[in-house]
N, C-alpha and C positions, 0 to 999 in steps of 0.2 A: 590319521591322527599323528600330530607331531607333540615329541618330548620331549624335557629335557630329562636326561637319561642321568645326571652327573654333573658337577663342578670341577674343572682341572686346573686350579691357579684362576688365572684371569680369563678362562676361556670356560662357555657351557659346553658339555658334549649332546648336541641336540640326533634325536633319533628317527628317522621317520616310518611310518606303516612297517614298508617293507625290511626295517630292518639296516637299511644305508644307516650313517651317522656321519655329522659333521661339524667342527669346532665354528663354535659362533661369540662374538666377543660379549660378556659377561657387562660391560657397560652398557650393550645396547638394550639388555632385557629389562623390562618394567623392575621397577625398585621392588622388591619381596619377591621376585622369583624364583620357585625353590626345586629342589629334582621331584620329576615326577607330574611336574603342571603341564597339562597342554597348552601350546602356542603356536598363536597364527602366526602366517609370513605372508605378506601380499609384496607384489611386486608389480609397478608398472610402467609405461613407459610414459615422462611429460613429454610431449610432442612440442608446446609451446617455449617449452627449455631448450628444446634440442636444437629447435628450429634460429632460437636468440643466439645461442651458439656456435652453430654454424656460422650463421651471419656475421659476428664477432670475431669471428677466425678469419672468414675471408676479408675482410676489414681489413684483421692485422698482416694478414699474405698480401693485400693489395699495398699497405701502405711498403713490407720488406723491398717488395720485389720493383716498385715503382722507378720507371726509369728516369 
C-alpha cells in the first residue's frame, strides 16, 4: 500500500509499505488529494513511442552528420 503521508509545499511526501518515502509533485496528484489516501503508481514502457523516437533521432544524426 502506498500513502501520502504529508504535504510539504509543493511536493506530496508519499510513503510506501515498507516505510521508503519519496517527494512526488503535488500537481500531479488527482485534484482533492489529501494525506492519508492511498495511490496507485503504474509505470510502463510505450514501445511504440520509443521506437518513433529512436527513429527521429537517427533521422536527425543522419541528417548532422551527412557528408
Amino acid at each position: 500500500m502506498t500513502i501520502i503521508d504529508r504535504f510539504e509545499g509543493d511536493w506530496a511526501v508519499i510513503e510506501w509499505e515498507n516505510g521508503l518515502t519519496f517527494n512526488f509533485p503535488r500537481a500531479l496528484l488527482p485534484p482533492g488529494a489529501k494525506s492519508g489516501d492511498v495511490v496507485e503508481f503504474n509505470v510502463s514502457i510505450d514501445r511504440s513511442g520509443t521506437e518513433m523516437r529512436r527513429i527521429r533521432i537517427k533521422r536527425l544524426e543522419d541528417d548532422l552528420f551527412r557528408p
